[in-house]
C-alpha positions as CSV (number, residue, x, y, z in Angstrom):
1,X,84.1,113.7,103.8
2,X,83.8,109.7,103.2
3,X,86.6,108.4,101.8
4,X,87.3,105.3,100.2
5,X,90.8,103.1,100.7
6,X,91.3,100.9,97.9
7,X,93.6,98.1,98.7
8,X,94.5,96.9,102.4
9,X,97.8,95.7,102.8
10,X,100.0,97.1,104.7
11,X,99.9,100.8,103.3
12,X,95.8,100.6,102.7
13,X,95.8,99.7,106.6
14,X,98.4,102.5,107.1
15,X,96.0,105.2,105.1
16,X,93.3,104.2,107.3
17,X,94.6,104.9,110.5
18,X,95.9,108.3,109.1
19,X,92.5,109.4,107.9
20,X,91.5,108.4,111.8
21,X,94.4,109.8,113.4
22,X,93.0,113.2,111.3
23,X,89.8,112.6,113.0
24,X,87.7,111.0,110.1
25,X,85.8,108.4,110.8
26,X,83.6,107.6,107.2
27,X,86.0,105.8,105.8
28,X,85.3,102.0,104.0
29,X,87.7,99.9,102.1
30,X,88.0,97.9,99.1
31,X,89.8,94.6,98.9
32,X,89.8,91.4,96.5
33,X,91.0,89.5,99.6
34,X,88.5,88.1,102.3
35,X,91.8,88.1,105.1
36,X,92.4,91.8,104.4
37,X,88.8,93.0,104.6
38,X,88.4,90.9,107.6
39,X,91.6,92.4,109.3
40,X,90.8,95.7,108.4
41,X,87.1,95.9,109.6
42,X,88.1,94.1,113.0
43,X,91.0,96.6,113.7
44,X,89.8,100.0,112.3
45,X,85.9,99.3,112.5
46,X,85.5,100.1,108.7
47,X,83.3,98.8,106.5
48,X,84.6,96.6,103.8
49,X,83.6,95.5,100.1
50,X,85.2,93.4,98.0
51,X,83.6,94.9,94.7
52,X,84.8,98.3,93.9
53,X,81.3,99.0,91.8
54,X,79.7,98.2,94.7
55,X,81.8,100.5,97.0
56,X,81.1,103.2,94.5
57,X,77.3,103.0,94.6
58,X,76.9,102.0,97.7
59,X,79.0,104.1,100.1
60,X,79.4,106.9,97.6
61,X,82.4,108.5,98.9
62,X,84.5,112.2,97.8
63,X,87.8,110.9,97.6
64,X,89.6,107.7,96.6
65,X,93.1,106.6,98.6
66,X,94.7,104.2,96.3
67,X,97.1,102.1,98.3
68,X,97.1,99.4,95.7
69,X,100.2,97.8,94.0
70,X,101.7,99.8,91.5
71,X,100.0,98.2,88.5
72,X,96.3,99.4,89.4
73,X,97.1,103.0,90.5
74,X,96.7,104.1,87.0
75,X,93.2,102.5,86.7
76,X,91.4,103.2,89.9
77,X,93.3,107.0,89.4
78,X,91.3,107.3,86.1
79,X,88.1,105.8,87.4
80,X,88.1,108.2,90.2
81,X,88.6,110.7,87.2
82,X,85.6,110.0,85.7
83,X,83.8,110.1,88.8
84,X,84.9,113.4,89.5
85,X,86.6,111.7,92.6
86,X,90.2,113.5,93.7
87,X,92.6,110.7,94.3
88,X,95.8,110.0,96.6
89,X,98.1,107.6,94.4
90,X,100.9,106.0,96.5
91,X,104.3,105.9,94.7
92,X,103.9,105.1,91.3
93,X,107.1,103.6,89.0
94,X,105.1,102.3,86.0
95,X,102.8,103.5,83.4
96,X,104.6,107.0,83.0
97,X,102.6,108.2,79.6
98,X,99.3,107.0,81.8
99,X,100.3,109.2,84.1
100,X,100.8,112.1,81.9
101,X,97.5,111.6,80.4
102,X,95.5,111.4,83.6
103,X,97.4,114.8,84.4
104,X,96.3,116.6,81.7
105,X,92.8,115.2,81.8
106,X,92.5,115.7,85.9
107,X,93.9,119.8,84.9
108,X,91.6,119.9,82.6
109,X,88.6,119.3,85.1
110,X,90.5,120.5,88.3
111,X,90.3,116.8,90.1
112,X,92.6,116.5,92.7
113,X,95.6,114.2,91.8
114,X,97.8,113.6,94.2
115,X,100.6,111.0,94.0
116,X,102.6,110.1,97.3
117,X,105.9,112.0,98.4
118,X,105.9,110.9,101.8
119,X,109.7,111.4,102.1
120,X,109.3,115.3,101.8
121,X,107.4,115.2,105.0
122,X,110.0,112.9,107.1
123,X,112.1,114.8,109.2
124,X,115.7,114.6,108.2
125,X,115.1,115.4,104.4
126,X,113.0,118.3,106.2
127,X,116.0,119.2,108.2
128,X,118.6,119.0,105.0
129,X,116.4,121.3,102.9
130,X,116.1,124.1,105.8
131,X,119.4,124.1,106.6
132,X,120.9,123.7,102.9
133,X,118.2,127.0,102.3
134,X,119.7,128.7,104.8
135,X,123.4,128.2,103.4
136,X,124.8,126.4,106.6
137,X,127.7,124.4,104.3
138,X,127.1,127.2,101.6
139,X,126.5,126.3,97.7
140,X,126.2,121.8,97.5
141,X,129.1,120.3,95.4
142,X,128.6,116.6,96.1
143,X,126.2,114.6,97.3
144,X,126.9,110.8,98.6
145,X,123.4,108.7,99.3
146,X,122.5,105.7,100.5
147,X,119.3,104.1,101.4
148,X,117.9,100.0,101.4
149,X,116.6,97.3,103.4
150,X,116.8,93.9,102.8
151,X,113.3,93.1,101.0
152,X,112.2,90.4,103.2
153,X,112.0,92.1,105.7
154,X,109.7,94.6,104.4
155,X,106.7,92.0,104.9
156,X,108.4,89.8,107.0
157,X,104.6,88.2,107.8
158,X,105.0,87.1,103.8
159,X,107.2,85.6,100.9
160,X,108.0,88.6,99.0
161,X,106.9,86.5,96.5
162,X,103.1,87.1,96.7
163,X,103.5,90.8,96.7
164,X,104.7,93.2,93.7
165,X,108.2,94.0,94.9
166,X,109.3,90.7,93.7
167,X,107.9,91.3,89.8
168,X,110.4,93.1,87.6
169,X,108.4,96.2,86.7
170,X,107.7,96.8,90.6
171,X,110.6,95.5,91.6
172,X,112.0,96.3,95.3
173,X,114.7,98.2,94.4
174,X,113.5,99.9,91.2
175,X,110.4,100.9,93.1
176,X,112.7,103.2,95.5
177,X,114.5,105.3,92.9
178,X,112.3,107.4,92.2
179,X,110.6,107.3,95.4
180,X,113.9,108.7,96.5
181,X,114.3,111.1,93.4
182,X,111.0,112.8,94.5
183,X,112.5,114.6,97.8
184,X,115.8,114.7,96.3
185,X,114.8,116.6,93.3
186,X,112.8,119.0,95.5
187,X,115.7,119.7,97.5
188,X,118.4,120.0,94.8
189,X,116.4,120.5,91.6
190,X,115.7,118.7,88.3
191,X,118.2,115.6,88.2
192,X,119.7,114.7,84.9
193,X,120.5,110.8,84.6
194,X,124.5,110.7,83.3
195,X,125.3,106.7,84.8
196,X,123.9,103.7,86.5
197,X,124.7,100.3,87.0
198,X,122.2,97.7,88.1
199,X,122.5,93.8,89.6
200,X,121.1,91.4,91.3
201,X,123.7,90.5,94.1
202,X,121.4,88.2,96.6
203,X,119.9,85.1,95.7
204,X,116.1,86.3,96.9
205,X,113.5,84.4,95.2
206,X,113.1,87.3,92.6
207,X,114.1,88.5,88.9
208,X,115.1,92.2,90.1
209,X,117.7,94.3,90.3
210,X,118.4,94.7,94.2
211,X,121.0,97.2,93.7
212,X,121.1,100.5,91.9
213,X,124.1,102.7,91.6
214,X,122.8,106.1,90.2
215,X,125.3,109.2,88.9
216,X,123.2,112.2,88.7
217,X,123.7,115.5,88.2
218,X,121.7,118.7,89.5
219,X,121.3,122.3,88.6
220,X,124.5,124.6,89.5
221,X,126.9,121.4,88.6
222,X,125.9,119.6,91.8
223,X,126.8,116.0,91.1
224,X,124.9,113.0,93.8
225,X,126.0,109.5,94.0
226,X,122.7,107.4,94.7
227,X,122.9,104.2,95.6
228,X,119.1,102.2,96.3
229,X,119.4,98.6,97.6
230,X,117.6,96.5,99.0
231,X,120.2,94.1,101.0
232,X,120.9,96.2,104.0
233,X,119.9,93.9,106.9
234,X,119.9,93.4,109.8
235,X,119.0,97.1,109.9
236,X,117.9,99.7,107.0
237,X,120.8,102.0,105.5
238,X,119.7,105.9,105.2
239,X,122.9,107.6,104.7
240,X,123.3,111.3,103.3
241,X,126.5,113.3,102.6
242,X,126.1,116.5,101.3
243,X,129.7,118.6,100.7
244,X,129.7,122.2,100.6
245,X,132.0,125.0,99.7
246,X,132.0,126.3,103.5
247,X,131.3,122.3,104.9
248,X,129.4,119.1,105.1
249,X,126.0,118.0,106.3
250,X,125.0,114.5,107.3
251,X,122.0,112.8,107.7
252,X,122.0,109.5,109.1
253,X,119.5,106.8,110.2
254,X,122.2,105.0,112.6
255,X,123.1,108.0,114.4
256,X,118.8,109.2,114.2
257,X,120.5,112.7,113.5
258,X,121.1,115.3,110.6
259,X,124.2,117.6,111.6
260,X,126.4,119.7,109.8
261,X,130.1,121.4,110.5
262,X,131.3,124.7,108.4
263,X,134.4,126.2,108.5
264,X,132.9,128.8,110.8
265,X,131.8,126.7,113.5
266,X,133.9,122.9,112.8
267,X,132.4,121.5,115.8
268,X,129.6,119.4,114.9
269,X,126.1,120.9,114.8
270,X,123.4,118.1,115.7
271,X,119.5,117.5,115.5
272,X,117.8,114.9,116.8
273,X,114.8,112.7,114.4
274,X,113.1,112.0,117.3
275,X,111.4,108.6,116.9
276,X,107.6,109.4,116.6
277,X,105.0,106.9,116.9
278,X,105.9,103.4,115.5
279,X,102.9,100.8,114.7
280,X,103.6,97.6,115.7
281,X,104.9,95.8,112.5
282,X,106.0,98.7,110.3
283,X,109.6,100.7,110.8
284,X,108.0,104.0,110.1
285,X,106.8,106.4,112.2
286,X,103.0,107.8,111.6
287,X,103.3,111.0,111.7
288,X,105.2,112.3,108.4
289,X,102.3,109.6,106.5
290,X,99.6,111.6,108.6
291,X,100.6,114.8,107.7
292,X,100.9,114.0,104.2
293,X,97.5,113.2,104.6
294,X,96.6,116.3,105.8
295,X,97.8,118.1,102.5
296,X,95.6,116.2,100.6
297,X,92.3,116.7,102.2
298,X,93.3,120.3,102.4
299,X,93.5,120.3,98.7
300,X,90.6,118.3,98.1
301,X,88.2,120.8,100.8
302,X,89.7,123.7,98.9
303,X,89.7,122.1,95.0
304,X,93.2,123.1,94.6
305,X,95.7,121.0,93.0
306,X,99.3,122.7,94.1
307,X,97.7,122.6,97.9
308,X,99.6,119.0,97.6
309,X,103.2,119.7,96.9
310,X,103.4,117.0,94.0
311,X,101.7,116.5,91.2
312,X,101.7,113.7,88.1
313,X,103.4,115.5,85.9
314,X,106.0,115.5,88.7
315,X,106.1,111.7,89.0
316,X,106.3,111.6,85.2
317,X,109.8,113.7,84.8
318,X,111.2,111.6,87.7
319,X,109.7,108.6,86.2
320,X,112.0,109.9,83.0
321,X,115.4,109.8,85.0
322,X,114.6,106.4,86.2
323,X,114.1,105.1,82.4
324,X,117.1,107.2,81.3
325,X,119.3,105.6,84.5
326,X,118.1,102.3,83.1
327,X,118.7,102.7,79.5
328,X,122.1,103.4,80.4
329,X,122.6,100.9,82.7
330,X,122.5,98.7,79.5
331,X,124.1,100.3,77.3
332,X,121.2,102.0,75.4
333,X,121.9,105.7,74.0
């Protein structure tokens, strides 16, 4: 299979070394920017265009990997569309009839589409689904959550300025909520937007919201404080807690640990995260990103669209909560 990464910032760069790390090696990129064609050729040996027309008639390839900000997914998605070409969308928080379009259309004509859930594959929200499954704290009553990093420091190389986290529509901090939503809602269910405040508490260089306080409630009366920032520094914030008619479960990103308690066994029960393999410069691990992977070139080899456990119309109904949490954020029935 040749595949083709288009855009090579940081996540671009990440998608490449997945696809090698899966043993790949035809793999080009696209890129409007001579420094990140350059970077990319000289460290993964790819080759590089910086004319997407070109990349399409000249390398040809069977799949697109859209690492792109989120403003373009929808329109290198739908030109891999009519191409035939099955696409990999990172997380997506604009465009949501686009998207709903393009999913009807790709059904249609069984391309491929699949957008990024990455947290499903990490393993702590691996670890809180098997064990919730297997009723360790018995049937969820309350869920407390949260998850941020300050936004500089997610390209600390870079003024968050000249990237997309700092525009309102992509925002930092509204970008993560339903990136969030998507494991949380295959955990727990379908979530249901009842409150939400939003604010800009820093003095960053940017007109978002760095702050989200989300009330949500799930199926079975399961209600989840969210909370999505991005201030936490010096260190990220990942922190879950999950009560439980028979007990709690914890996941937590400063103890690198989910563990749970019940009334059967009160002592706690711990797992370890492990740490994986970290590339220099990001504060992820590889693998859950290469596994994710994976899933998608299995579904691409075998044409199947629920070989990838999410789909559009799956980022369109979370893409609905976030628009309801907003609209009543400000007041809006």
């Amino acid at each position: 299979m040749k595949f083709l990464v288009i855009g090579l910032g940081s996540m671009g760069k990440r998608r490449v070394r997945n696809l090698q790390a899966l043993n790949f090696s035809n793999i080009a990129g696209y890129d409007l920017r001579t420094d990140r064609r350059q970077e990319a050729n000289e460290k993964y040996g790819i080759t590089t265009y910086e004319s997407f027309e070109k990349a399409i008639s000249h390398y040809k390839p069977d799949a697109l990997v859209i690492s792109t900000s989120p403003a373009h997914h929808m329109h290198y998605a739908w030109q891999g569309y009519e191409r035939d070409l099955p696409c990999f969308i990172e997380a997506s928080v604009v465009e949501a009839e686009n998207i709903m379009g393009l999913a009807k259309a790709a059904e249609s004509r069984n391309v491929v589409m699949a957008p990024s859930c990455t947290m499903r594959y990490f393993p702590g929200p691996k670890h809180v689904k098997r064990l919730l499954a297997e009723g360790v704290i018995g049937k969820p009553l309350n869920i407390n959550y949260q998850t941020g990093q300050y936004l500089p420091d997610w390209h600390p190389w870079e003024s968050i300025t000249e990237f997309y986290v700092s525009q309102r529509d992509t925002g930092g901090g509204r970008e993560i909520v339903p990136f969030e939503l998507t494991w949380l809602d295959d955990v727990f269910g379908e979530s249901e937007a009842l409150a939400c405040v939003k604010a800009k508490l820093t003095d960053m260089p940017a007109d978002i919201d760095d702050l989200y306080h989300c009330l949500i409630r799930y199926p079975d009366g399961v209600l989840a404080n969210i909370t999505v920032e991005v201030v936490s520094r010096p260190v990220a914030t990942r922190e879950l807690r999950i009560l439980g008619t028979e007990g709690e479960l914890i996941m937590s990103a400063d103890e690198n640990c989910v563990r749970y308690a019940n009334v059967k066994s009160p002592e706690w029960t711990r797992i370890s995260l492990g740490t994986g393999t970290v590339e220099n410069g990001y504060i992820n691990p590889e693998e859950p990103y290469i596994a994710e992977m994976a899933d998608f070139v299995a579904a691409v080899k075998e044409r199947k669209q629920d070989r990838f456990p999410n789909s559009l119309k799956d980022d369109w109904r979370i893409l609905q909560t976030l628009y309801k949490l907003e609209k009543l954020a400000e007041g809006v029935k």
